[in-house]
C-alpha positions, 0 to 999 in steps of 0.5 A: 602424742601431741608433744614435741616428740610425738610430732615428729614425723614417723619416719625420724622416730622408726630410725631411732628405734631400729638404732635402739634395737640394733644396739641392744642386740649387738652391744655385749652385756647387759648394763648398757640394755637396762641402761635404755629402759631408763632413758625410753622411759625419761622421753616417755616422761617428756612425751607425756606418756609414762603412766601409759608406757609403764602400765603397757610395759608391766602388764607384759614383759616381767612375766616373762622376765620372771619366767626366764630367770627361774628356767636359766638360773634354777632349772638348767642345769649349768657347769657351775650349778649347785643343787638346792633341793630336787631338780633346783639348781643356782648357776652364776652362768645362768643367771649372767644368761639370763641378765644378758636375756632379758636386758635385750627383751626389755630395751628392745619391748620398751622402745616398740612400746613407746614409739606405737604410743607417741606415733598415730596410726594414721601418720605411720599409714600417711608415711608409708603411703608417701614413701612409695608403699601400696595402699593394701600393704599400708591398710593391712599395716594398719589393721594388724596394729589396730586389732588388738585394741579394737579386739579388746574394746569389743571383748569389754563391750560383751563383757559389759553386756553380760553383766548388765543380763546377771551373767558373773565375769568375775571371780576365780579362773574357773569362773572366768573360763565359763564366761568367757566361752559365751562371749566367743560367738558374739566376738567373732559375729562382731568381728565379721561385721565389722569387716564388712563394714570396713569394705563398703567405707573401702569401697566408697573411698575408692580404695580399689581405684588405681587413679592417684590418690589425694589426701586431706591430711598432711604431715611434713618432715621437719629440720629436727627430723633430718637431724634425728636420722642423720645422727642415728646414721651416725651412731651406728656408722662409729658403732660399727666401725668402733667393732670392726676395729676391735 
């Protein structure tokens, strides 16, 4: 977060990100998909984040990847398919369906890996709180985006705890179902105190007040940010005037 890109303000990287994602819906085929998975991933390398960003994006996306492929190309039945054995089929139009896919789920996953790792939270909240966005929307914003992490690290904390008193957390499945159902009701108790935590630190900074607020933190739009949005304005303009001509 602390490199060139992961200092540009948040605004410039949402643009480029919504011209990832629009581009790899519209775009046809799939070469041109996979194409940004590699270029996401060599600015990850510029941003300082490509172990991250690889480990986040392959504990998720080839599972089900992998589970698209074997539905379309073996188990639906095609024009084309060709028995193998029982119910299993090979489909060449499944598998271009399945390539088309998950070309997009890869392009468009990898760039909303990426731009939640090289982009704080408290600058999304500060950019959104300066473009005119209500400070509840903003704190729920936050707070979704938060959760997950914060839900995690409160699961490891448990589980932790549940070692240190001889409970076993590791094993096979059935092992961990049985130790995970314990560690629902600290989780939730956890959970709720927290928010209420939250209120009171809330309720100190005034956060119900309808004065303006002021804020410490600042961060400031760059020369390189105009030049970011205005050549992703740009990109899409040709992008679809290139389609509407064709």
């Amino acid at each position: 977060m602390d490199s060139r890109i992961g200092n540009l303000y948040p605004s410039s990287k949402f643009t480029f990100i919504i011209l990832i994602i629009l581009l790899s819906m519209f775009v046809p085929g799939f070469i041109f998909q996979y194409m940004i998975f590699l270029f996401i991933f060599l600015i990850s390398l510029f941003s300082g984040t490509a172990i991250k960003f690889l480990a986040t994006f392959m504990k998720s996306i080839p599972i089900l990847i992998i589970f698209i492929f074997i539905f379309q190309v073996f188990l639906i039945v095609n024009e084309d398919s060709q028995q193998i054995w029982a119910f299993i089929h090979f489909s060449q139009i499944g598998l271009m369906t399945s390539l088309t896919m998950t070309s997009k789920i890869v392009a468009i996953s990898s760039s909303i890996i990426w731009f939640f790792q090289v982009t704080r939270v408290k600058d999304i909240v500060y950019a959104l709180e300066q473009s005119g966005v209500s400070q509840k929307v903003t704190f729920v914003i936050a707070s979704t985006i938060q959760l997950i992490p914060q839900m995690l690290n409160l699961s490891r904390t448990i589980a932790d705890a549940q070692k240190s008193r001889g409970i076993e957390t590791e094993g096979n499945l059935f092992v961990r179902a049985k130790a995970f159902i314990p560690m629902i009701g600290p989780l939730v108790l956890s959970s709720i105190q927290q928010i209420e935590e939250r209120v009171l630190a809330l309720e100190s900074r005034a956060f119900s007040s309808k004065a303006k607020k002021t804020s410490i933190y600042e961060l400031k739009k760059q020369k390189f940010d105009y030049i970011i949005m205005i050549f992703c304005i740009l990109v899409l303009i040709v992008y679809i005037v290139w389609r509407i001509k064709l």
